[in-house]
N, C-alpha and C positions, 0 to 999 in steps of 0.2 A: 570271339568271332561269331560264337552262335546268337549271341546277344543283341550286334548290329545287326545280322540278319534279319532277327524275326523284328527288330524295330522300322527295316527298310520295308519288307512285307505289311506292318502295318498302316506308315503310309503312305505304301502304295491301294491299300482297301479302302483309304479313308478318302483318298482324291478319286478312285472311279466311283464312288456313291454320292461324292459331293456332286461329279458329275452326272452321273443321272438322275438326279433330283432337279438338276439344271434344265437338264433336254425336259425331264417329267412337266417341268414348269412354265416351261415355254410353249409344250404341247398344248398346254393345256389353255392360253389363252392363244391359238389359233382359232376362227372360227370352221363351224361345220360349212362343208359346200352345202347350196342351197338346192334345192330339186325345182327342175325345169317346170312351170305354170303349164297345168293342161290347156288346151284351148277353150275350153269354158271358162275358165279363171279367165286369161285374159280379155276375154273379151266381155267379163264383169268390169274388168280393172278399168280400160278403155272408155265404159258408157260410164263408170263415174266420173275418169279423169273430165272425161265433155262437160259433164253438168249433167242436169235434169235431162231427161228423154222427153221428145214430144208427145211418147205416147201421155204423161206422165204429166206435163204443164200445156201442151197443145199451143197455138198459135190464135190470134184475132183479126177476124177480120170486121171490113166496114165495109158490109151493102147497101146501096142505094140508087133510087131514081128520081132524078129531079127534075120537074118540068120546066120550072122559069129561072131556076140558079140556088135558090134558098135552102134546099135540101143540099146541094152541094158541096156549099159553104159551111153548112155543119158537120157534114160527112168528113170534110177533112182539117178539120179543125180535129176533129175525135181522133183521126188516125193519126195524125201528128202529136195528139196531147200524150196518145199509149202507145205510140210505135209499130201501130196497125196496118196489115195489107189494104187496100181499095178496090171496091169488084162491082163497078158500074154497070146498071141495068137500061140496057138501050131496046126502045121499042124498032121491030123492021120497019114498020112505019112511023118514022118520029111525028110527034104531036107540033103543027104549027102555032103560031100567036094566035090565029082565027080558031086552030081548032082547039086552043082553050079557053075559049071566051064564052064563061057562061052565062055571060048577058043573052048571047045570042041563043033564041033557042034549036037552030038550025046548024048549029056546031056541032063538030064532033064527039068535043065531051058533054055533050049534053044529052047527044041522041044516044052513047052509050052509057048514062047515068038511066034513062027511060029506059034503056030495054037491054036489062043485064045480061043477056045473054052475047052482047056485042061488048062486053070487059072481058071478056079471053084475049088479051095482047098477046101476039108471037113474038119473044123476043129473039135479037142476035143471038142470044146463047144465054145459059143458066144453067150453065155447065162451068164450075170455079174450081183451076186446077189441085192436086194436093188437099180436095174439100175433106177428106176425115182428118187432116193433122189439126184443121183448126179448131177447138172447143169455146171460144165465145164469140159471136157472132150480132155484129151487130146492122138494124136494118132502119133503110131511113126511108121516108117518104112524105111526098105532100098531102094535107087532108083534103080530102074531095068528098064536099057532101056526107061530113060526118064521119067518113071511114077511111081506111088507107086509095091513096091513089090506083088503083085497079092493075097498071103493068107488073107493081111488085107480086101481083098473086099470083103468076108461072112460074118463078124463081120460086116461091114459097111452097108451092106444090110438088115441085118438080126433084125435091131436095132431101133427105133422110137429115131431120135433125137430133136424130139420138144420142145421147152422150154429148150436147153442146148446150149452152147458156144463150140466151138470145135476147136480146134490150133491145124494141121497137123504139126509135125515135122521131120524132114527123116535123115539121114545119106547117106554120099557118097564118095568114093574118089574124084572125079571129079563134077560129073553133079552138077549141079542147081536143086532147088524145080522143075523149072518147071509147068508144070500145075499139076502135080500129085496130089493137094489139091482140086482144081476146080471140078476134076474129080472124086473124093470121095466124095464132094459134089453134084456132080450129081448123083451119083449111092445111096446116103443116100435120095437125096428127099425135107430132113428135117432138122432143125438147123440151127446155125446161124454159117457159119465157117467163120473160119480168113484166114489171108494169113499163117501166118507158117515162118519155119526157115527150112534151110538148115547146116546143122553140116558136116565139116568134119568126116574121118572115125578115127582121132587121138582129136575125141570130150574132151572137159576137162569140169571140173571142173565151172572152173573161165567162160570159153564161155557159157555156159549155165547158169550163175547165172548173167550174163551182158546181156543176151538176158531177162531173166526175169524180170530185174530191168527195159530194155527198154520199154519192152511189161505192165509192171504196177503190177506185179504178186508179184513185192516183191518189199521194199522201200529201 
């Protein structure tokens, strides 16, 4: 009798150790709870899930003034080719056909090409909403007499270009860039400008998306 006994006592020690090595085992591949994200973390987590930050790749834009259509034509040829904002530069007094004719010497542009102190254009505004998200910026204008069209220079002045990349690009029958870009870089101060393109006045398509591909703007 004493013999079954202690053989039922043993396995009954051999089934509860088989069983806690069971539970031990199963514990064991539970995971740990996880501890709740401070609110710092998340909102690490959050500006990677988005993507890049603006601060970080910034936005482009495409400034410009055109007097007869030619600069315009380029201007959104560009922003179409890189998916650019457009920030049109309107004089309060827009320039008519007469007063850009500078056959005439009794024109407008011609009496303030003589007496530079009358190229101060007022414009509507040169105030471009969101202006610090964007870091490359690009400005268009028509050549007048060697240099940039004169309205562009209150918006250039009027603007902090620090922290942004800047590509002058102009329109013209004839002339050359020129120094016209240099000298928007002097009256700005600020910025990092480039050399620029010079576009005929029968600008296309195709020439502005081969200056882009050169320049690195597109692949």
């Amino acid at each position: 009798m004493k013999k079954w006994t202690a053989v039922f006592f043993t396995l009954l020690f051999l089934l509860n150790l088989t069983g806690c090595a069971g539970s031990q085992q199963r514990s064991d591949k539970t995971s740990l709870p996880t501890a709740e994200p401070s609110a710092e973390t998340e909102a690490e987590n959050t500006e990677n899930r988005s993507g890049e930050s603006v601060s970080e790749t910034g936005k482009t834009l495409v400034v410009y003034y055109s007097a007869t259509g030619n600069t315009e034509t380029a201007a959104n040829y560009i922003a179409a080719e890189i998916g650019a904002d457009v920030f049109v530069l309107e004089p309060v007094e827009p320039y008519s056909d007469e007063d850009l004719d500078y056959n005439n010497e009794e024109s407008r542009v011609v009496y303030e090409h003589d007496h530079p102190e009358a190229r101060e254009i007022e414009l509507v505004t040169a105030a471009v909403d969101n202006w610090d998200t964007y870091t490359t910026v690009f400005i268009g204008y028509p050549i007048w007499w060697g240099i940039a069209a004169w309205p562009v220079n209150g918006f250039v002045s009027e603007n902090d270009f620090t922290g942004k990349t800047v590509i002058p690009f102009a329109t013209s029958a004839s002339s050359d860039l020129g120094e016209s870009g240099e000298l928007l870089a002097e009256l700005a101060g600020t910025g990092d400008w480039l050399e620029g393109k010079r576009f005929s006045s029968h600008v296309s398509e195709d020439d502005v998306r081969a200056w882009l591909m050169e320049e690195g703007f597109l692949e």
